[in-house]
C-alpha positions in Angstrom: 7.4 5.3 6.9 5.4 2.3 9.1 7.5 0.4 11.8 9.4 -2.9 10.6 8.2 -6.0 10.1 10.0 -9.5 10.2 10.4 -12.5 8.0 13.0 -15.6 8.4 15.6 -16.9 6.0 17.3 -19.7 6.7 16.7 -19.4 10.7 17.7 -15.7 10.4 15.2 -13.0 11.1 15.2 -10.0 8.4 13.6 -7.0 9.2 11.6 -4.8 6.4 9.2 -1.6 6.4 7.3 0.1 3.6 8.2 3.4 2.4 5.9 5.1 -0.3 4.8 2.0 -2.4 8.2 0.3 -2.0 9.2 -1.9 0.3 12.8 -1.4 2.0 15.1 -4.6 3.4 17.3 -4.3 6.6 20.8 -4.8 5.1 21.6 -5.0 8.5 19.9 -8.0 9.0 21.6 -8.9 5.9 24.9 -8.1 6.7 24.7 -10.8 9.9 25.0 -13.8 7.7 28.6 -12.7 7.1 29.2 -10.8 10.7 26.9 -10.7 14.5 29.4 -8.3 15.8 29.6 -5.5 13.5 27.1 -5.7 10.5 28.0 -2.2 9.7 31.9 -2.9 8.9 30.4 -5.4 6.1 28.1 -2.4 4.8 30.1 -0.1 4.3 33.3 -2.6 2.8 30.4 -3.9 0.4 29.7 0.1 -0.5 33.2 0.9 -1.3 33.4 -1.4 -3.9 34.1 -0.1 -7.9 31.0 -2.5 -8.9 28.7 -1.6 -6.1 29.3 2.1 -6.5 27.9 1.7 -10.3 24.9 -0.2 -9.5 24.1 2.2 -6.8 24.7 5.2 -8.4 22.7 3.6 -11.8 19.7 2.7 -9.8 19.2 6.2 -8.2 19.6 8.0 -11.8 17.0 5.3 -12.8 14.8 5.7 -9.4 15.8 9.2 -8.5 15.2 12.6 -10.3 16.9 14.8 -6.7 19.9 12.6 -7.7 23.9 14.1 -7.2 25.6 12.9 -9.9 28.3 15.1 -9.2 28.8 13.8 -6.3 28.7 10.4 -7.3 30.9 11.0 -10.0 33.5 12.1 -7.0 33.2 9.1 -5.0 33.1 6.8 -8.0 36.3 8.5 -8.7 37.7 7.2 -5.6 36.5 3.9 -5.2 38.5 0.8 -4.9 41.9 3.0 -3.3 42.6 1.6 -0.1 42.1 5.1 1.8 38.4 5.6 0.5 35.8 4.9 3.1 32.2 5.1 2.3 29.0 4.6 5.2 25.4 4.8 4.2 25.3 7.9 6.2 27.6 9.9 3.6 26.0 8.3 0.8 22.6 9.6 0.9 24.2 12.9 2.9 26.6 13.5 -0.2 24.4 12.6 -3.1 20.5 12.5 -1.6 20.1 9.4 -2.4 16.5 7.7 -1.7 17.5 3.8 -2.3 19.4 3.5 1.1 17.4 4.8 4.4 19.2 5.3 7.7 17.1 5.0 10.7 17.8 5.3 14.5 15.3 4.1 17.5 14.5 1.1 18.2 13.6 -0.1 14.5 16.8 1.4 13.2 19.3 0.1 11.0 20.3 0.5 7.4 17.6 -0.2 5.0 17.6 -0.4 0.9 14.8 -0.9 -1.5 14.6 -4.4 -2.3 16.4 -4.4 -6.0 19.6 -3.1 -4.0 19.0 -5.2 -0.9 18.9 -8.1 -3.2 21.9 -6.8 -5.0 24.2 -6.4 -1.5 22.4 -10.4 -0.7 24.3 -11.6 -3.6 27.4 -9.8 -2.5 27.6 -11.6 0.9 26.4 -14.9 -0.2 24.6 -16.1 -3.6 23.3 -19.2 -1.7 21.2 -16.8 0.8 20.0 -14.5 -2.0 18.1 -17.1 -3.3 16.5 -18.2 0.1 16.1 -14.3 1.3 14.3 -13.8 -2.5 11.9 -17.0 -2.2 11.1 -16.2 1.6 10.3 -12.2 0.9 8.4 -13.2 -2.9 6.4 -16.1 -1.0 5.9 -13.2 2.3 4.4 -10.9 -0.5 2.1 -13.6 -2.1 0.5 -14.2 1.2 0.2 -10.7 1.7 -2.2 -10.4 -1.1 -3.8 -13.1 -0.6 -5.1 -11.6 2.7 -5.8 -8.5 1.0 -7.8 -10.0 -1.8 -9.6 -12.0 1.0 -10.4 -9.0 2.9 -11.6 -6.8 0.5 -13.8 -9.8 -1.2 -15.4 -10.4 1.9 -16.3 -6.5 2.3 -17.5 -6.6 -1.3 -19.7 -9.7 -0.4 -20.7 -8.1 2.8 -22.0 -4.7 0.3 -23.6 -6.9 -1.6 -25.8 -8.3 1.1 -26.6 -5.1 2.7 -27.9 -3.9 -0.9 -30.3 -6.3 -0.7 -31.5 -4.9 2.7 -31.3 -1.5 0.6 -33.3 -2.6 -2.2 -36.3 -4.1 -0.3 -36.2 -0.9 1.4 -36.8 1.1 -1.7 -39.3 -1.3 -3.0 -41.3 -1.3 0.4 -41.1 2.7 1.0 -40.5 3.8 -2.6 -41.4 2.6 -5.5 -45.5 2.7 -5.6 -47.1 -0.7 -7.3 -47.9 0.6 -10.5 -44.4 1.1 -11.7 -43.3 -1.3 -14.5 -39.7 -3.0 -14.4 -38.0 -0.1 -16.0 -39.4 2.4 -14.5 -38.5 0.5 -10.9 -35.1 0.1 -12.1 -34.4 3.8 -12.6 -35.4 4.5 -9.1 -33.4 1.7 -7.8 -30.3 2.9 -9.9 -31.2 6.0 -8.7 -30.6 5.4 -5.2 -27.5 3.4 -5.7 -26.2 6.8 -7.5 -27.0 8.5 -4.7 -24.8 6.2 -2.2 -22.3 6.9 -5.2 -22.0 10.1 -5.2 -22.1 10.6 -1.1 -19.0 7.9 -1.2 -17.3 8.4 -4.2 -18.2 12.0 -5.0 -19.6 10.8 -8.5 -22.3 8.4 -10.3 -21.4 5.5 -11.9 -21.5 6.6 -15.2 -19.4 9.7 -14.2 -16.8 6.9 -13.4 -17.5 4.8 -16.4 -16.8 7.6 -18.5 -13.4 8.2 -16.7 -12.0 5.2 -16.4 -13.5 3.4 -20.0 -10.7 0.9 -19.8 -11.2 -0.7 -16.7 -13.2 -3.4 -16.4 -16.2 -4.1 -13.7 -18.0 -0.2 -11.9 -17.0 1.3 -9.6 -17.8 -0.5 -6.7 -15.0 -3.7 -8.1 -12.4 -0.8 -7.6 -13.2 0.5 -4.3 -10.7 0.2 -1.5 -11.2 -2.1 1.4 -11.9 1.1 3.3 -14.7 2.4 1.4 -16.4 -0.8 1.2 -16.8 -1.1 4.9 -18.4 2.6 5.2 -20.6 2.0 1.5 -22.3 -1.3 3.8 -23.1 1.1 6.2 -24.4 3.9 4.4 -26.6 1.3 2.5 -27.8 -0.3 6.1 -28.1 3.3 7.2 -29.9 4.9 4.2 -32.4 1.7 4.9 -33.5 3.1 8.0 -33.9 6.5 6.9 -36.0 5.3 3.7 -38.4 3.5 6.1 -38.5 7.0 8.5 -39.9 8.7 5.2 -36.8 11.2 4.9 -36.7 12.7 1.4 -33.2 11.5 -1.2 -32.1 15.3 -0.6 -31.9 15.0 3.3 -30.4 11.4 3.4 -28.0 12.0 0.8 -26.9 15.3 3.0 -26.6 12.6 6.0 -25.0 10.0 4.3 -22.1 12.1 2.9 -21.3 13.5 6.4 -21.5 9.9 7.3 -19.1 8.8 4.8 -16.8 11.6 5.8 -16.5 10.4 9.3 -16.4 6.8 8.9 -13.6 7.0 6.3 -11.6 9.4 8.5 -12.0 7.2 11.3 -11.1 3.6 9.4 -7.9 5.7 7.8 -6.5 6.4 11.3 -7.8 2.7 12.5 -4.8 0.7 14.1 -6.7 -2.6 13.8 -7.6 -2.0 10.2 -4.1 -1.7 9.3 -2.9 -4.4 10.8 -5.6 -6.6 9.2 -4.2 -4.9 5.9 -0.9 -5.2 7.2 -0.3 -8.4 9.6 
């Protein structure tokens, strides 16, 4: 689970973290448009509603195979009576749920997945779910926009550097009596051979795995490995014009790979470029 970020709606700041692929909003935060002093009273009056109950207890049946519905069955039983009290704490204690997240520290709070945030929005005010809605959908547009940018430029940056890779091989490699095709299969060799050090298979391999995807394998590399496939290629340059044989660079350039990925995964400043 990464630490939260912050978006504003209508002059209000609303905290929100990833967790797994899904992104989770601070009903917290929420919960302030209605009350500064004590967000949690209005969480847990929203939560011990007959109506709010179903749609919770629906969306982790839907959502949610470790579901209790036993349990939920008991507090559904129960909601609406004047004595029944329910806090986000119990919930996911009682019946595991996964929609709702309870965190302490200094990025704590109550946190739902976006469907149910959305959902408790329209409880407090319909007005502000449609501004917290636009501001998160227009947060999330500019998101991958960023991403698209960065991983285009990478791919542009790849494509540059296998320029530098291809002169190499033509300089060093590929003798002058070789026709066109004959050139080509040595130049697709080598490009296999950055494939398999990176990817752990040949294009073709991939082709013949994922048939209905469009563009090789390259198009649906991650942001990651393009960055360590432009230095492979600039490295494998050098080591073409040392003379080293393809079975001792491609030994080097998988260690390479190896490294450089587990470095860029456990990179701070990469993820916040992915994740500003």
């Amino acid at each position: 689970m990464s630490k939260s970020n912050k978006f504003t709606v209508q002059e209000r700041e609303i905290s929100f973290l990833s967790h797994g692929d899904n992104d989770f909003l601070s009903l917290t935060d929420i919960a302030k448009y209605r009350s500064n002093y004590d967000p949690n009273d209005v969480i847990r009056n929203w939560m011990r509603g007959k109506s709010t109950l179903a749609f919770l207890g629906l969306w982790e049946i839907l959502n949610n195979s470790d579901f209790k519905p036993v349990e939920f069955d008991g507090f559904k039983s129960e909601a609406g009576y004047n004595y029944f009290v329910l806090s986000p704490q119990k919930w996911i204690e009682k019946t595991n749920a996964k929609g709702i997240i309870s965190k302490s520290g200094r990025y704590g709070g109550t946190f739902a997945h976006k469907d149910i945030a959305f959902e408790f929005a329209s409880w407090i005010s319909s007005e502000f779910k449609l501004y917290l809605i636009t501001e998160f959908q227009k947060l999330k547009n500019e998101e991958n926009d960023r991403l698209s940018l960065n991983w285009s430029f990478q791919r542009t940056l790849a494509k540059v550097n296998y320029r530098i890779h291809a002169d190499a091989i033509k300089e060093k490699i590929i003798p002058l009596e070789l026709t066109k095709e004959q050139s080509a299969m040595i130049y697709a060799s080598e490009a296999d051979m950055l494939n398999v050090a990176l990817f752990g298979k040949t294009a073709q391999e991939w082709k013949n795995v994922n048939c209905n995807l469009e563009g090789n394998i390259r198009d649906h590399a991650t942001l990651e490995q393009l960055v360590v496939l432009s230095n492979m290629e600039s490295l494998n340059s050098v080591m073409i014009h040392q003379g080293l044989p393809q079975k001792d660079r491609i030994a080097q350039l998988n260690l390479t790979a190896i490294m450089q990925l587990k470095s860029l995964l456990n990179n701070k400043s990469l993820k916040r470029l992915q994740n500003p």
